[in-house]
mmCIF file as Biopython writes it, N, C-alpha, C and O atoms, coordinates in Angstrom:
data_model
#
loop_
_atom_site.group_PDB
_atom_site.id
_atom_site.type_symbol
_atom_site.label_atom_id
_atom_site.label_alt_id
_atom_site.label_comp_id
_atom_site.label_asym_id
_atom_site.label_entity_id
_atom_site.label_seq_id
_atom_site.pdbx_PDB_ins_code
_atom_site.Cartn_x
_atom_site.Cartn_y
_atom_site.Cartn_z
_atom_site.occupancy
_atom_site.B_iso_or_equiv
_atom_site.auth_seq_id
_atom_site.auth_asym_id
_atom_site.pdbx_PDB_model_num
ATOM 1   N N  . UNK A ? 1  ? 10.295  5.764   -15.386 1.0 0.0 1  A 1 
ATOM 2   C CA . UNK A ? 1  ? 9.524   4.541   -15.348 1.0 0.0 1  A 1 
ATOM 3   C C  . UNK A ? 1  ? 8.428   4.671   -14.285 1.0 0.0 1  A 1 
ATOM 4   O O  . UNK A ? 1  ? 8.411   5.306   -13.230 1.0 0.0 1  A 1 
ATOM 5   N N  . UNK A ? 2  ? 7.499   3.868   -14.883 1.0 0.0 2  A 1 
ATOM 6   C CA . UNK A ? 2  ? 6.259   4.262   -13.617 1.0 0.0 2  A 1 
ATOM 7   C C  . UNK A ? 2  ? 6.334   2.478   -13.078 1.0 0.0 2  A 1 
ATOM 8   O O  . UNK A ? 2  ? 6.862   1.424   -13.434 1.0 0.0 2  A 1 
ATOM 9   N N  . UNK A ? 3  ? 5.612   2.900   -12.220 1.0 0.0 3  A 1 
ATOM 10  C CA . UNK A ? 3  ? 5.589   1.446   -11.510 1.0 0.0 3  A 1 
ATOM 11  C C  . UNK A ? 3  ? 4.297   1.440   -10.475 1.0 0.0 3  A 1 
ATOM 12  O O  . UNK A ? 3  ? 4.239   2.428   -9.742  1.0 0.0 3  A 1 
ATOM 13  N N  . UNK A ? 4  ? 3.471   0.655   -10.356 1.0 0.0 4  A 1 
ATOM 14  C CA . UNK A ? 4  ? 2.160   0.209   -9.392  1.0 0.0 4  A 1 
ATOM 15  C C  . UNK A ? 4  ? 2.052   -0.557  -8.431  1.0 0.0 4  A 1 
ATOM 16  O O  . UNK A ? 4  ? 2.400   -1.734  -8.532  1.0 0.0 4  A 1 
ATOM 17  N N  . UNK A ? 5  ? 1.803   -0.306  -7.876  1.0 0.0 5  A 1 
ATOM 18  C CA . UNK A ? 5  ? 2.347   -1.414  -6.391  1.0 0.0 5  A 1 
ATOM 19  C C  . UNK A ? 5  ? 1.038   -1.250  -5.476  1.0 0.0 5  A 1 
ATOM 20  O O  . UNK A ? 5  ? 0.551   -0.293  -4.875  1.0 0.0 5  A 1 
ATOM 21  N N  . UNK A ? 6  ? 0.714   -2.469  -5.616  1.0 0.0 6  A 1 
ATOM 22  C CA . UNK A ? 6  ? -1.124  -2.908  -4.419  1.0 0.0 6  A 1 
ATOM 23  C C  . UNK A ? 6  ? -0.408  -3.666  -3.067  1.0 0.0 6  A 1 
ATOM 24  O O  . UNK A ? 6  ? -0.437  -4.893  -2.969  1.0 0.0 6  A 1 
ATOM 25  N N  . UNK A ? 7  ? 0.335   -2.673  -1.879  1.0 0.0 7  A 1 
ATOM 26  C CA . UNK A ? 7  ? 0.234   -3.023  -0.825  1.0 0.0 7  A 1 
ATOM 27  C C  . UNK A ? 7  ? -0.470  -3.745  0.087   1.0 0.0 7  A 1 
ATOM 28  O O  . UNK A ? 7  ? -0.180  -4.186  1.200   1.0 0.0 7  A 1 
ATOM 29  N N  . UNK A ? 8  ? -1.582  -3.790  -0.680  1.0 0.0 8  A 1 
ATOM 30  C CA . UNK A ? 8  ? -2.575  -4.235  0.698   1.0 0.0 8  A 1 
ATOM 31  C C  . UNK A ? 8  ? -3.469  -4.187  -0.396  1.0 0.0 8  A 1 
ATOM 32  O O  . UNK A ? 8  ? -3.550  -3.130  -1.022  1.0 0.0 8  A 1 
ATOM 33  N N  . UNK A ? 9  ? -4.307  -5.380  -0.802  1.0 0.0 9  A 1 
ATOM 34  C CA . UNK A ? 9  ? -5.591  -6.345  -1.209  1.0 0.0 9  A 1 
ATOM 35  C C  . UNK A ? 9  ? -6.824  -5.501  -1.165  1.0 0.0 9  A 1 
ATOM 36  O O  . UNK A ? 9  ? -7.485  -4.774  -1.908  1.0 0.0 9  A 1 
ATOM 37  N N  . UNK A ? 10 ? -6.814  -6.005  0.222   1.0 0.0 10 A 1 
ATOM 38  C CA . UNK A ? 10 ? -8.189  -5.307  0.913   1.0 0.0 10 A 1 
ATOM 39  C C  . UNK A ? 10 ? -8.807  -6.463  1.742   1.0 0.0 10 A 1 
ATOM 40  O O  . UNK A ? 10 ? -8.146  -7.480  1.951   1.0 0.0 10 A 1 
ATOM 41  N N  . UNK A ? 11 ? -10.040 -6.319  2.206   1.0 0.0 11 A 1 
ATOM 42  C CA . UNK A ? 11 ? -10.586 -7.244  2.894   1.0 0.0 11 A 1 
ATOM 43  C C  . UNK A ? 11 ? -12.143 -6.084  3.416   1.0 0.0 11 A 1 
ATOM 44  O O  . UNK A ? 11 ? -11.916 -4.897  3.651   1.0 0.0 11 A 1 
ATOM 45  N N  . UNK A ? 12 ? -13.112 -6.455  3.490   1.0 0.0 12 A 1 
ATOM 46  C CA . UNK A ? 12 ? -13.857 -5.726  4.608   1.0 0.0 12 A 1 
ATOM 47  C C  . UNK A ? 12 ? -13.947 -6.091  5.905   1.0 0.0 12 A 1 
ATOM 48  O O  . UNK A ? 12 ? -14.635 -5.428  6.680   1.0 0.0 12 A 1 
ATOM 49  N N  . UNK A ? 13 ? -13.535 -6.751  6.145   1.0 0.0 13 A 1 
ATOM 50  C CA . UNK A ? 13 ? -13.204 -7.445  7.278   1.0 0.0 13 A 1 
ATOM 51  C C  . UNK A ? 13 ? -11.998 -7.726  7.763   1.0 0.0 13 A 1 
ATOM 52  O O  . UNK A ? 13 ? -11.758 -8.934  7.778   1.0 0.0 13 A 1 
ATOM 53  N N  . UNK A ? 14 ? -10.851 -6.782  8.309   1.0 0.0 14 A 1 
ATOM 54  C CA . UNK A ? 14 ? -9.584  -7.331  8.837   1.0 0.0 14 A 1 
ATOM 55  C C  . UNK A ? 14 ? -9.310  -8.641  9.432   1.0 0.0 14 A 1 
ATOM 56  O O  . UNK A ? 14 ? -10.284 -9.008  10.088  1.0 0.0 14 A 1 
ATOM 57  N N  . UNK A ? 15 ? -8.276  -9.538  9.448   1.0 0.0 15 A 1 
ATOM 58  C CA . UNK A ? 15 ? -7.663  -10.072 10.138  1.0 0.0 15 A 1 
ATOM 59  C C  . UNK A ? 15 ? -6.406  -10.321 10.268  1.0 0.0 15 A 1 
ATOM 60  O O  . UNK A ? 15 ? -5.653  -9.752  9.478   1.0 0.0 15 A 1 
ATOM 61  N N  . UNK A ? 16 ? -6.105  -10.792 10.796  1.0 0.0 16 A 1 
ATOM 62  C CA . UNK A ? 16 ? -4.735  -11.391 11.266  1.0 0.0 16 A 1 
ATOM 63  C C  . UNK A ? 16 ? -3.611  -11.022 9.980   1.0 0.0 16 A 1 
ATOM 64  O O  . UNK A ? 16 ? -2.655  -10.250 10.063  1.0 0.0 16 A 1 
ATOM 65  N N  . UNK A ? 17 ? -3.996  -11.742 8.903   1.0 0.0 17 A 1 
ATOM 66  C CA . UNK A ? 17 ? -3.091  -11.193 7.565   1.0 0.0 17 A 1 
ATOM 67  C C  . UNK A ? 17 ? -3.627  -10.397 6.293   1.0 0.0 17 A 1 
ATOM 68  O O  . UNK A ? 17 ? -3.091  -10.011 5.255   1.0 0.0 17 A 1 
ATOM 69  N N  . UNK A ? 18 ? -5.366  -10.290 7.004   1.0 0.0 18 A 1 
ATOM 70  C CA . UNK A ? 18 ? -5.375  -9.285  5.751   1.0 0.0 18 A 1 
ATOM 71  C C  . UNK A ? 18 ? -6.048  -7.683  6.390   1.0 0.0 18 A 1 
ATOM 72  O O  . UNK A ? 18 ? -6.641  -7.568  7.463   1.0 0.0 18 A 1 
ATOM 73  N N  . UNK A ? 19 ? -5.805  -6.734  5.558   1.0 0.0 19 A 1 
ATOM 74  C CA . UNK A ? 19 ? -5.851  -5.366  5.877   1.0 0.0 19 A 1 
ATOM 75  C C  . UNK A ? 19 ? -6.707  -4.721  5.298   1.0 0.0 19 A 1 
ATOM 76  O O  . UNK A ? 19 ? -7.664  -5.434  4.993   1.0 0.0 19 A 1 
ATOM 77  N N  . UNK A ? 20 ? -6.842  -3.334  4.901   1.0 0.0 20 A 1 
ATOM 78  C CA . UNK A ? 20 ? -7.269  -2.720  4.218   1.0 0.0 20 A 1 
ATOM 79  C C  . UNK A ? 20 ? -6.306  -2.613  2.767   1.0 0.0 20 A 1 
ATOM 80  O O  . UNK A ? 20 ? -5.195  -3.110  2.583   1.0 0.0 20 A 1 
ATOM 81  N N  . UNK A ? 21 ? -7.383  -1.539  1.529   1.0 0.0 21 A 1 
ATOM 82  C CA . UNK A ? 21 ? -6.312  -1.593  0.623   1.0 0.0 21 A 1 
ATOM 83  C C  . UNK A ? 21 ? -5.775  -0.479  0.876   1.0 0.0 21 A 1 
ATOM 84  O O  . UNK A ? 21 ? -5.981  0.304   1.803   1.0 0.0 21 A 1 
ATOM 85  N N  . UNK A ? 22 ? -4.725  -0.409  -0.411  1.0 0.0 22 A 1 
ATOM 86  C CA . UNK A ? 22 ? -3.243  0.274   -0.433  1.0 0.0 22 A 1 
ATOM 87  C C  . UNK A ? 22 ? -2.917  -0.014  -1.989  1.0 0.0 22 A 1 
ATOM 88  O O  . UNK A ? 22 ? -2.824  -1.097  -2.567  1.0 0.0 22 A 1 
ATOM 89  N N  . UNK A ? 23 ? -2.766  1.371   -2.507  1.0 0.0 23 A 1 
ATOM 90  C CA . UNK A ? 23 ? -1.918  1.445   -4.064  1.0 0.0 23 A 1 
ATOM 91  C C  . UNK A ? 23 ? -1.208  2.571   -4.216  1.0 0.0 23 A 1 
ATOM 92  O O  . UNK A ? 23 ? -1.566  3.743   -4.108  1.0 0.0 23 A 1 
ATOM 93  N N  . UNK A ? 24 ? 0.339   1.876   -4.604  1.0 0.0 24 A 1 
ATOM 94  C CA . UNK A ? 24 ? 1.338   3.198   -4.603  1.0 0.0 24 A 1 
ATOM 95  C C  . UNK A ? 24 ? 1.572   3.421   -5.400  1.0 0.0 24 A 1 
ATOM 96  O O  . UNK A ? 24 ? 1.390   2.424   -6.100  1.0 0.0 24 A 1 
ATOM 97  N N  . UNK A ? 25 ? 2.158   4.657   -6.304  1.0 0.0 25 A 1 
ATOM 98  C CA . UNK A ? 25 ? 2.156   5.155   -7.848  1.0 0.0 25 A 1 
ATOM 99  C C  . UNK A ? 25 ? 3.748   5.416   -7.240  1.0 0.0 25 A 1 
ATOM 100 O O  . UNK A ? 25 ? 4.070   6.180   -6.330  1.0 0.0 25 A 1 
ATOM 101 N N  . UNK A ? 26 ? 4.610   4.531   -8.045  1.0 0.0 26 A 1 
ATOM 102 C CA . UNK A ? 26 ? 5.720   5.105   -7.967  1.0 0.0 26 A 1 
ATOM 103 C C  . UNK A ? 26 ? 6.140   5.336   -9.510  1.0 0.0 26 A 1 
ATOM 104 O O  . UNK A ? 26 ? 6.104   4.588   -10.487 1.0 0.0 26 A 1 
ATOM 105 N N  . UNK A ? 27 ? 6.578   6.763   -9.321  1.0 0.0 27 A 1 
ATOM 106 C CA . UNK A ? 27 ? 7.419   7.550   -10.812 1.0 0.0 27 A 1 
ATOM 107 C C  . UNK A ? 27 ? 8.445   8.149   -10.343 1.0 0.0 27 A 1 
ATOM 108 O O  . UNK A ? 27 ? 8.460   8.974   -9.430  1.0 0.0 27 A 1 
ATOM 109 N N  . UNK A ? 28 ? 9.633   7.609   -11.171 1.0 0.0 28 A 1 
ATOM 110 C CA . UNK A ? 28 ? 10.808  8.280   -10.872 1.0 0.0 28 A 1 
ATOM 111 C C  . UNK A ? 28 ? 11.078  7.868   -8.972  1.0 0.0 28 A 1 
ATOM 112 O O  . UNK A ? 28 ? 10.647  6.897   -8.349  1.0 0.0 28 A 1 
ATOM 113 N N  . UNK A ? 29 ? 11.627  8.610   -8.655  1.0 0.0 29 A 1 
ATOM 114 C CA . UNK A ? 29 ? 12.016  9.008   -6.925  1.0 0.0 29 A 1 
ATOM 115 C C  . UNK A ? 29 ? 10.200  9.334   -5.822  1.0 0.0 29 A 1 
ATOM 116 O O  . UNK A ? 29 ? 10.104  9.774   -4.676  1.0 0.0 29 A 1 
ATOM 117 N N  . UNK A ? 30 ? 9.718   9.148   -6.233  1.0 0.0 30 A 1 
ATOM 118 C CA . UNK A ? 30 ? 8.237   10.010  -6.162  1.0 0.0 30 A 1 
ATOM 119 C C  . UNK A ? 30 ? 7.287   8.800   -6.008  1.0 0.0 30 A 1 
ATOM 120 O O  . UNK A ? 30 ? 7.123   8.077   -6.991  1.0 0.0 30 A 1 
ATOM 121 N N  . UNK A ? 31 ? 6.519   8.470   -4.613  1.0 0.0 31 A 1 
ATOM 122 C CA . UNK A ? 31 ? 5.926   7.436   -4.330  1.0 0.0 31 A 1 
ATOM 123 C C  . UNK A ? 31 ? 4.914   8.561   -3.901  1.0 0.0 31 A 1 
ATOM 124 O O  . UNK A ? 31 ? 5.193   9.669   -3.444  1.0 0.0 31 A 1 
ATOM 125 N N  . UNK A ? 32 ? 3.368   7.889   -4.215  1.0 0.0 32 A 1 
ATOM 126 C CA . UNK A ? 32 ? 2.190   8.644   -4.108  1.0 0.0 32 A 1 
ATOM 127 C C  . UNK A ? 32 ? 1.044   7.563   -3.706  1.0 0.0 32 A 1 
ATOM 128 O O  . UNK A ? 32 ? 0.477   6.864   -4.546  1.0 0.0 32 A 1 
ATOM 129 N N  . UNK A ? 33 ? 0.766   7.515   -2.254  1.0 0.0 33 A 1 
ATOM 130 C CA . UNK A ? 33 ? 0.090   6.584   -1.847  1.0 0.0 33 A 1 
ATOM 131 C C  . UNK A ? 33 ? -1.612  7.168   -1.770  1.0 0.0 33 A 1 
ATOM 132 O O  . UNK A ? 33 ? -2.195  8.185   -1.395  1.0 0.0 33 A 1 
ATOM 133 N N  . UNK A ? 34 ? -1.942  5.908   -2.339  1.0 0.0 34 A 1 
ATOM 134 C CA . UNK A ? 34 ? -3.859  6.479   -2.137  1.0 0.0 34 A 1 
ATOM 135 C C  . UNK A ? 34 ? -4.674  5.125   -2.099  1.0 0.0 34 A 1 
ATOM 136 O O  . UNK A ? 34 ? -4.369  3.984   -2.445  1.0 0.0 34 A 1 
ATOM 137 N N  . UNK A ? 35 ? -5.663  5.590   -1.628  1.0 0.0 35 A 1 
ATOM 138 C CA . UNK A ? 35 ? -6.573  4.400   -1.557  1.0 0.0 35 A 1 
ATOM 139 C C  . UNK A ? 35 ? -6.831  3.023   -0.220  1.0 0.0 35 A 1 
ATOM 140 O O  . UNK A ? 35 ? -7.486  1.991   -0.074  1.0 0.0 35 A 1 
ATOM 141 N N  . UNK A ? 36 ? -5.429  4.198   0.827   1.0 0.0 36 A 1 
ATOM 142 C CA . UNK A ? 36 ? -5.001  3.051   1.860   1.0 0.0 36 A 1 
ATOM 143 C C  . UNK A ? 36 ? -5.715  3.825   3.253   1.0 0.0 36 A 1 
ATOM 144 O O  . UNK A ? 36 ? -6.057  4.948   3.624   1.0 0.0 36 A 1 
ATOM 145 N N  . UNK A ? 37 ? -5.687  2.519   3.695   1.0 0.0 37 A 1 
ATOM 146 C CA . UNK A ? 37 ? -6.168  2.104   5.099   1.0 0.0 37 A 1 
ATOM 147 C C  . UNK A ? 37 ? -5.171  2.032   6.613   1.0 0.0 37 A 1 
ATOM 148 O O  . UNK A ? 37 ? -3.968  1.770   6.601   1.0 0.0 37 A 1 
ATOM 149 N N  . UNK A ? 38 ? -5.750  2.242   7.512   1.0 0.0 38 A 1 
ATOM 150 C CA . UNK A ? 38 ? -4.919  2.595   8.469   1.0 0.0 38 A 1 
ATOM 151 C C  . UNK A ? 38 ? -3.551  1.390   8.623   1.0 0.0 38 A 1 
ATOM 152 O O  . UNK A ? 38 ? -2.942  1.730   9.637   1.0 0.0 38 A 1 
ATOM 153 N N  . UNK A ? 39 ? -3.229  0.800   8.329   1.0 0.0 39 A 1 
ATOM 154 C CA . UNK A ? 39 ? -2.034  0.629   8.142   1.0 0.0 39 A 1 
ATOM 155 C C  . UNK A ? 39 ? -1.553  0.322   7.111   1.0 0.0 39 A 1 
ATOM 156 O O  . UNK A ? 39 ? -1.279  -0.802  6.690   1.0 0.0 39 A 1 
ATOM 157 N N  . UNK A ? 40 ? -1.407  1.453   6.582   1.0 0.0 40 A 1 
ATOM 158 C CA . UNK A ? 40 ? -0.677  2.132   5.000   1.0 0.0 40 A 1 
ATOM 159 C C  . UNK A ? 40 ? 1.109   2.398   5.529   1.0 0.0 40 A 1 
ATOM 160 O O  . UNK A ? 40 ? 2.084   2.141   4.823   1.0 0.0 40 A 1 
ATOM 161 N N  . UNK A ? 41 ? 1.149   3.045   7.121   1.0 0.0 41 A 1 
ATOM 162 C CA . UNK A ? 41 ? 2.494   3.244   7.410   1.0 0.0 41 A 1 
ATOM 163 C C  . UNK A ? 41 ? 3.283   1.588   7.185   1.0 0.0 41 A 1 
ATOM 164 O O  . UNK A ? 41 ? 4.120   1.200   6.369   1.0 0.0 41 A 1 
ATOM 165 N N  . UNK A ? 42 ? 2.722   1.044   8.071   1.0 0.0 42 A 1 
ATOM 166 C CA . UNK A ? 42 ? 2.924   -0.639  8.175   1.0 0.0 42 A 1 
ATOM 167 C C  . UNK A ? 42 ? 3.394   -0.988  6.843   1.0 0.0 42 A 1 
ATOM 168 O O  . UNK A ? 42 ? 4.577   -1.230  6.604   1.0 0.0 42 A 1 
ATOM 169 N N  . UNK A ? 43 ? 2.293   -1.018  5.819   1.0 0.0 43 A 1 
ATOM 170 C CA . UNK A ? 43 ? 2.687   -1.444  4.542   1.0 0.0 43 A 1 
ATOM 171 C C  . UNK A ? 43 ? 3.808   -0.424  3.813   1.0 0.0 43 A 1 
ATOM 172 O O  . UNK A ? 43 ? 4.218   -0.884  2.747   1.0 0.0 43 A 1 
ATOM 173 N N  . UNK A ? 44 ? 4.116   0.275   4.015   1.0 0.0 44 A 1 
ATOM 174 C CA . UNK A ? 44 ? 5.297   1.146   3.483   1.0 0.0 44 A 1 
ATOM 175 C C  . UNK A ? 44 ? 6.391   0.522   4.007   1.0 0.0 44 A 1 
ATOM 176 O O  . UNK A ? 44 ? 6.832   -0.393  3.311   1.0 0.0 44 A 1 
ATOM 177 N N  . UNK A ? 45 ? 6.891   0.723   4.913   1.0 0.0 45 A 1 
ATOM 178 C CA . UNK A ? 45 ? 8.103   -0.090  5.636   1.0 0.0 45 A 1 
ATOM 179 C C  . UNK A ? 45 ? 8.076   -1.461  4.867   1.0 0.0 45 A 1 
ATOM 180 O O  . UNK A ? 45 ? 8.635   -1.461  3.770   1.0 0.0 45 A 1 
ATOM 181 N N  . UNK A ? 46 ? 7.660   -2.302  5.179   1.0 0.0 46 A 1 
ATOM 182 C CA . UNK A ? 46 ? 7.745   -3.487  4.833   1.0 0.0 46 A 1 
ATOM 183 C C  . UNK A ? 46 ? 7.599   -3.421  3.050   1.0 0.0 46 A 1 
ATOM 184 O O  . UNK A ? 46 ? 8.245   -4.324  2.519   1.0 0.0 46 A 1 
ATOM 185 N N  . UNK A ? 47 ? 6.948   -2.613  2.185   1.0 0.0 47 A 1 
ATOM 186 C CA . UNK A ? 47 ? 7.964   -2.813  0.788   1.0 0.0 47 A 1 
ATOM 187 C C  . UNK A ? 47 ? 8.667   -1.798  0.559   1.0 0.0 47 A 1 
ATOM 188 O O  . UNK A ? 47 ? 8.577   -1.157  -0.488  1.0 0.0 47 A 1 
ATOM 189 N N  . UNK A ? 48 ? 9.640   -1.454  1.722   1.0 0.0 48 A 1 
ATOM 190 C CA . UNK A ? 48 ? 10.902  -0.238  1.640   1.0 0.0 48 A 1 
ATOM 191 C C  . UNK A ? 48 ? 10.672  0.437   1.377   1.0 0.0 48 A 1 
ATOM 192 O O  . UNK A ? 48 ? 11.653  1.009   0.903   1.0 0.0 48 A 1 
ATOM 193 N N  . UNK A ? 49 ? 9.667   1.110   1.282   1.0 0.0 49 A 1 
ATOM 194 C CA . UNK A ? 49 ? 9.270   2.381   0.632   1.0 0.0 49 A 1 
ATOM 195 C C  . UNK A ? 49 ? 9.703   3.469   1.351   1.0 0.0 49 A 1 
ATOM 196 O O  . UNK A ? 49 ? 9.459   4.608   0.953   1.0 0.0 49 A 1 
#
């Protein structure tokens, strides 16, 4: 099963709750992050990844 997951929106402008973006390709066991912004670690933890 594949699955898509947008961690993080985006914003050009950070604040307080919004970030840069973030999109994870998860297949199978196998998470493949691209498109993210310095807190991509941040957003991993927080959807268990």
């Amino acid at each position: 099963m594949v699955e898509v997951l947008v961690p993080g929106g985006g914003t050009p402008t950070p604040t307080e709750f919004r970030f840069d973006s973030a999109h994870t390709l998860l297949i199978g066991d196998e998470a493949l992050m691209f498109g993210c912004g310095p807190v991509a670690t941040h957003k991993l933890v927080k959807a268990g990844l």
